[in-house]
N, C-alpha and C positions, 0 to 999 in steps of 0.2 A: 504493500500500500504506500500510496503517497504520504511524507510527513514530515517532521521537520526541519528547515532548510540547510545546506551549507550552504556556502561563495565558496564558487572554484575562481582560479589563477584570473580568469578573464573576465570576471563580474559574474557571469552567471548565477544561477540558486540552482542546483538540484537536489530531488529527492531523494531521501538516504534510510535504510531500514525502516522496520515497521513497530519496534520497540516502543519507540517515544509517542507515534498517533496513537498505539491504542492506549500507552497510558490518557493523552489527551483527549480523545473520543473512544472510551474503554467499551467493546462490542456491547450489544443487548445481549442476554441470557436467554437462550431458547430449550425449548424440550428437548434432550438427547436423544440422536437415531435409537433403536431400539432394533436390533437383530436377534434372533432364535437361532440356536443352533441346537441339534440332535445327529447324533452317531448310532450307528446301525448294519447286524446284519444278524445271519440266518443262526439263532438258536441249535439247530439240530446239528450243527458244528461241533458246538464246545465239548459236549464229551465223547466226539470222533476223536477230535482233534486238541488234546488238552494243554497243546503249548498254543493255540491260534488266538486262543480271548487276549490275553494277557499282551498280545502282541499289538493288535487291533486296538484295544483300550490305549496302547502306547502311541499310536497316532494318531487317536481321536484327543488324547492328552496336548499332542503337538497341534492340533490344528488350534484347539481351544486355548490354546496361549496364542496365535497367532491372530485369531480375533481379538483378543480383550488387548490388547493391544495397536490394535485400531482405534479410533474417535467414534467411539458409539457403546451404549450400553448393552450389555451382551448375557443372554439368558439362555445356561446351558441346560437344556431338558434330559442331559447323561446319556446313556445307550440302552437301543432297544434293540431286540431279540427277536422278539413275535410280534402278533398284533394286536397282544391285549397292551404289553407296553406300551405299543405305537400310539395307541389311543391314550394311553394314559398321558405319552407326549403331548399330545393334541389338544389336552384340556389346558395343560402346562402352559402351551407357548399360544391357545384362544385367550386366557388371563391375563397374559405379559404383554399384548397389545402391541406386538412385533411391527414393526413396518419391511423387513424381510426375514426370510426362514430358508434356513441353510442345514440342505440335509447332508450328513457325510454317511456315503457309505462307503464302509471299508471293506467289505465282502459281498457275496452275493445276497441277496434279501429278496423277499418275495414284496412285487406290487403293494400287495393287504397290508403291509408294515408302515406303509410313510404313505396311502391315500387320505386317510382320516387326518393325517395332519395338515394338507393340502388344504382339506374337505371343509374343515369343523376353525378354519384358525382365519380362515376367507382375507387370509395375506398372500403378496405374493411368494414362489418357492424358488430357490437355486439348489440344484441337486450336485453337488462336488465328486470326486471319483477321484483319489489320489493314491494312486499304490507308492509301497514303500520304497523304492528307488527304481532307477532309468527303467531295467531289466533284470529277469530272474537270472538265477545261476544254476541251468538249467543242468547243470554234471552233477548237482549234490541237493536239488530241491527235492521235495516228497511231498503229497498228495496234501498236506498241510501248507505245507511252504506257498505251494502253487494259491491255496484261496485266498491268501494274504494279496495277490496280486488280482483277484478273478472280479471285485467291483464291476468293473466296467461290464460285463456281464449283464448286469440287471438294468443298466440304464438304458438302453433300447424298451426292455419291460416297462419302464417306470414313465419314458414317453410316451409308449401308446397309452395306457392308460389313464395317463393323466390328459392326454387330446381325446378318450372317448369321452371324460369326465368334464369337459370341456374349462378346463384348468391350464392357462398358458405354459410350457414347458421350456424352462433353462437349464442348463449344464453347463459345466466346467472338470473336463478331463485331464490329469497329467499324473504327477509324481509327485510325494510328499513334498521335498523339498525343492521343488522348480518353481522358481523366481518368475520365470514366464505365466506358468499358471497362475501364481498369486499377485500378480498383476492383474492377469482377467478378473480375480475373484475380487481384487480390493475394486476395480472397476464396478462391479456390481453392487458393493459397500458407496460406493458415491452416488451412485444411482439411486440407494437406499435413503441417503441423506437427501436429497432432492422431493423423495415421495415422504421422508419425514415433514419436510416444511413445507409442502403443498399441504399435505394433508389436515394441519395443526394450523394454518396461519389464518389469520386475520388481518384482510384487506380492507384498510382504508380506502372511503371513494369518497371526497369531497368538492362542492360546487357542483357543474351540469356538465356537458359533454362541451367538446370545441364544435361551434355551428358548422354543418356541413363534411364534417370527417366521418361519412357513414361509415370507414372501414374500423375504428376506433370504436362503437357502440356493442356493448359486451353486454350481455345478462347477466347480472350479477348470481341468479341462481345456478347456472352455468357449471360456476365455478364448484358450489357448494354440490351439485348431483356429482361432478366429474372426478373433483379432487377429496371432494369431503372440506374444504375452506368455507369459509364464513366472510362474507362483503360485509361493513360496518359502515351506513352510509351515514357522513358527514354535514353540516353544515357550515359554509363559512364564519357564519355566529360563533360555533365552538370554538373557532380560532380565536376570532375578536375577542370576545368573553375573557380567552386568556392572557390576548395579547395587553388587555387592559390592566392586568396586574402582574405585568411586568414592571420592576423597581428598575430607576436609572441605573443603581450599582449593578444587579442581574445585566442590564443592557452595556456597561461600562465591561463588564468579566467577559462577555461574551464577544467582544468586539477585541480583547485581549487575547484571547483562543482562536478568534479569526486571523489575527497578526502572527502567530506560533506557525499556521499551518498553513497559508496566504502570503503570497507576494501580494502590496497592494498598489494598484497601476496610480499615476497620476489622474488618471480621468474621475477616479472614484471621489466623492462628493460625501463629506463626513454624515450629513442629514440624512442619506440615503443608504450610506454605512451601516447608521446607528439605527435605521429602522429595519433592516434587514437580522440585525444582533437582534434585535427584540422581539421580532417575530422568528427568529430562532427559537430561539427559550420557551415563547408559546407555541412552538411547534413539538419541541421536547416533551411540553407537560401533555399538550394533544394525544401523540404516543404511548406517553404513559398512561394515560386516566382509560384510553379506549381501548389497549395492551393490542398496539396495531404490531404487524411484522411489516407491510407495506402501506406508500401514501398514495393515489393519485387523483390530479386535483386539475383543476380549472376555473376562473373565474374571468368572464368576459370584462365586465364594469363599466364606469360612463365618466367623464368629464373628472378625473382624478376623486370619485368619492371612495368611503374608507375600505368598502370589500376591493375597489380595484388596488387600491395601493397593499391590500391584504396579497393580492395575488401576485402584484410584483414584488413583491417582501419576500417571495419563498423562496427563490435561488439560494443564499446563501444556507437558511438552514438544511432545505431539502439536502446540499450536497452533506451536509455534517449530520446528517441523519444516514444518509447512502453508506458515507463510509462506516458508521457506528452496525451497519447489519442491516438498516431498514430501507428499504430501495426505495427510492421517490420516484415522481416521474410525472412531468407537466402534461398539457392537453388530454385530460383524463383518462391516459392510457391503462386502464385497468390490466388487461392481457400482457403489454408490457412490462406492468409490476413484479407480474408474475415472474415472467421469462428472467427479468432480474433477480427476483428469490431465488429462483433454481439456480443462477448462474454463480450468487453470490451461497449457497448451500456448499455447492465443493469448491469454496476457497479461490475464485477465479475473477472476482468482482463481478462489474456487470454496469454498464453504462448507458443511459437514455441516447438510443441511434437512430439516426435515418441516412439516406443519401442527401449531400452535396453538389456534387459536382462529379465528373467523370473526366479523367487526363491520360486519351487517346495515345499521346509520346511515350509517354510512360506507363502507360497500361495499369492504370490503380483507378479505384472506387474513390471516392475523396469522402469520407461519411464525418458523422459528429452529430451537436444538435445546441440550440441554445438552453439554455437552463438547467437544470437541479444535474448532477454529475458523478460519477463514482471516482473518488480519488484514489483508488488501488491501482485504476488504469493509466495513472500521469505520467507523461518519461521524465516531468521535474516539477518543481514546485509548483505550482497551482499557483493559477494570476486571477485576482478580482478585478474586473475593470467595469469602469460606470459607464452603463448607455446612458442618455437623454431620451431613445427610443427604444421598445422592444418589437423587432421586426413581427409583423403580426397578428400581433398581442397588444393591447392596451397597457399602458404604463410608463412605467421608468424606473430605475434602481438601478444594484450591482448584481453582475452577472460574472460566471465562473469560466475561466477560461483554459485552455492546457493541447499539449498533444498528447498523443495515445501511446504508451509504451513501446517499443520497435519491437518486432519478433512475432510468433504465430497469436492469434486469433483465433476464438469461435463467436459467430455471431448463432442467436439463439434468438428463435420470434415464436408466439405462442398464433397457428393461423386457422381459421374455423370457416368450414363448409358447408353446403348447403341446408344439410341435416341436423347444423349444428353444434356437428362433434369438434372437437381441439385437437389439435395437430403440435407436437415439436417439428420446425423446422431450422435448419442448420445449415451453414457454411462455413471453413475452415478458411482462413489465410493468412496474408503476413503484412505489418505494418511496416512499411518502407519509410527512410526520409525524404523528405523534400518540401515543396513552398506550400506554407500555409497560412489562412485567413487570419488575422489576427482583429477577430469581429466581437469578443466577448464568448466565443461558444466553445466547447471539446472539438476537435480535429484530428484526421486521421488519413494514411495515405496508406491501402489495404489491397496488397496484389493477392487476387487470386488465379494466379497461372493463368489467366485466360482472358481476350479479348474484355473487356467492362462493361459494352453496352451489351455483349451476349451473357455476363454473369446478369446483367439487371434483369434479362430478358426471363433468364431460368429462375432467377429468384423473385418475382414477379408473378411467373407463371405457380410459384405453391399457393399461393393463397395468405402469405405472410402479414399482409397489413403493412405502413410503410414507417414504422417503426419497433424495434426489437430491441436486445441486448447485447452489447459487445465486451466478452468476457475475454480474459487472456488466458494463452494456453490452445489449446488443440484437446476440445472435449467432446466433439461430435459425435464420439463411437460412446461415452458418457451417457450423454445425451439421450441417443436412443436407446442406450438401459433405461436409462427412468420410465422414456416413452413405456416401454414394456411394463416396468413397474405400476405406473399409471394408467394403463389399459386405454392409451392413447397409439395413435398413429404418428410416426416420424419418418419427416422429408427432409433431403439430404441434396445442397446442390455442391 
């Protein structure tokens, strides 16, 4: 994340670790992902085979350290045998409120042993398959030795069954200790994090829609059928309300923490500084009192009265809310919000985007946007600079300004079909340097290998809406776990 400045050699500011912003904007505390795990196989084993338990048990041991060890709370339901265990799992990890379940099998198991947990816990399921190294040693193994490795076995079984029981089916095959694999699986662990915060969060929607932007008008039920989320709809009053008891000192501290984490440009105008601080602080307590995870907002207004100057006041807190964990997002991009939770779930930030401009020479997207911004994605300190105008929009204030980190990209849009349904869709690429606007808004010069009016053209054609999230990193393959986790569709250009 973006955070407190140096002065390099040449005058510059850049941004330097992430230590210091979050002591200064210390994240919100959210619910912990919640993962299930259970280990399992075939009972009529053990007293074939009475060195095979004890073995089995030894890397259902290892894997189960190698979760709790992950960022997520981790509820081990132990090892089952049969299928009255299996069920006794299933009541275990229906309680624990899983947001994913992670079955290991370490031998052959019959179907009947992990459907009820599937069935009865109505989470989603990843089924692992990890034998004990690369290959057996096939001159000195015995009819034991061999079921240590024969897992893989069952899970062709355990997909049909689970697609006649019409239950989404994942896997993850390898070897105990291959790093490869446990990559895929921590992959599915982020995916988890993502349907964690969908599923728990509380979306702020404040003000009315931007006139005319039908592709931004979201059902706020939508959300609550698709993800299990909750819309909290706002008034700009609730603001005012708070914004009225704000103390100059509150507004004096807050304009002191905007200096820590802020370059502030000459243009910026102290009156419009200092109401930006203050509508900060009531934008903080807004947060707290409605226990939002996101904000998005909008207010047209008329002839500078107090809801408009409410609306141009939110740039600076929105962004000091983005980075604290709570995504903002102007022109009441509700679905945007969202795309930003997820983005901002596995640690990749997530910034309010649209297209700019298109630069044919150089084959780059030119994207950004004005207002509220995630400072995780600055490649240096963060500049406030005072408009007189917001292009647009009614008002005036201070607005947040920066480029976009160099290096890979995923942009993430949340996009919705005829039917209804929600879509992840996704693009991967890379932040180039080169000349940029210096207009008050985020900036970004974004190659993706290909012609630019033909990436518009494809990313256009999903159905994205013309604003999404651009998070750092390369999480596309991410991404579409969650989609699966969330029993959503994902489109990939």
């Amino acid at each position: 994340m973006a955070t407190t400045a140096e002065t390099e050699p040449d005058g510059t500011r850049t941004a330097v670790g992430t230590a210091a912003l979050h002591d200064l904007l210390p994240p919100v505390a959210r619910r912990r992902t919640r993962i299930g795990l259970v280990a399992g196989g075939l009972g009529t084993y053990w007293p074939q085979f009475p060195g095979l338990l004890p073995q089995l048990k030894e890397s259902a041991a290892y894997v189960a350290e190698r979760f709790r060890g992950m960022d997520a709370e981790v509820t081990d339901a132990g090892f089952v045998s049969d299928a009255q265990e299996g069920a006794q799992a299933a009541e275990l990890l229906r309680l624990a409120d899983c947001d994913l379940i992670v079955l290991f099998l370490t031998t052959y198991l019959t179907s009947s042993m992990v459907l009820p947990i599937a069935q009865r816990s109505h989470t989603p399921v990843l089924v692992i398959d990890l034998q004990p190294s690369e290959r057996m040693d096939h001159a000195t193994f015995d009819t034991g030795d061999w079921l240590a490795y024969c897992a893989q076995c069952s899970v062709p079984e355990v997909g049909n069954v689970f697609r006649r029981a019409g239950i989404p089916f994942r896997s993850v095959s390898g070897w105990l200790r291959q790093e490869s694999a446990w990559r895929r699986i921590e992959q599915w662990i982020r995916a988890a994090h993502i349907r964690a915060a969908l599923r728990h969060a509380r979306h702020g929607l404040m003000g009315h829609v931007y006139p005319g932007m039908l592709d931004v008008q979201t059902d706020p039920t939508l959300l609550a059928t698709t993800f299990g989320s909750h819309v909290e709809v706002l008034e700009f009053d609730d603001l005012r309300h708070r914004v009225e008891r704000v103390t100059e000192a509150e507004t004096r501290e807050r304009m002191a923490l905007a200096r820590q984490v802020f370059t502030l440009d000459d243009s910026v105008v102290d009156e419009d500084f200092a109401w930006g601080a203050t509508v900060s602080v009531a934008l903080d307590r807004l947060v707290e009192d409605f226990g939002l995870d996101t904000l998005a907002y909008y207010h047209r207004g008329l002839d500078g009265e107090l809801h408009e100057r409410l609306g141009a006041g939110m740039i600076l807190g929105a962004s000091l809310l983005t980075a604290r964990g709570v995504p903002a997002a102007g022109e009441y991009e509700l679905r945007t919000s969202v795309a930003q939770l997820a983005s901002q779930s596995v640690g990749a930030g997530g910034s309010f985007t649209e297209i700019q401009a298109l630069d044919f020479e150089d084959g780059v997207v030119e994207m950004g946007h004005d207002g509220p911004a995630h400072l995780a994605v600055s490649a240096r300190d963060p500049l406030l600079r005072g408009l007189g105008v917001y292009h647009g929009k009614r008002g005036w204030g201070v607005s947040v300004e920066f480029d976009v980190r160099h290096g890979p990209v995923t942009l993430l849009g949340l996009g919705q079909d005829a039917d209804g349904s929600l879509s992840f869709v996704t693009s991967e690429g890379t932040v180039v340097p080169g000349p940029l606007l210096e207009i008050g808004n985020t900036t970004s010069r974004v190659d993706f290998g290909r012609d630019p009016g033909e990436w518009v053209d494809a990313w256009s054609a999903t159905g994205v809406g013309h604003h999404w999230s651009l998070a750092l990193g390369h999480h596309a393959a991410g991404f579409r776990a969650a989609a699966s986790l969330l029993g959503i569709e994902h489109r990939g250009v």
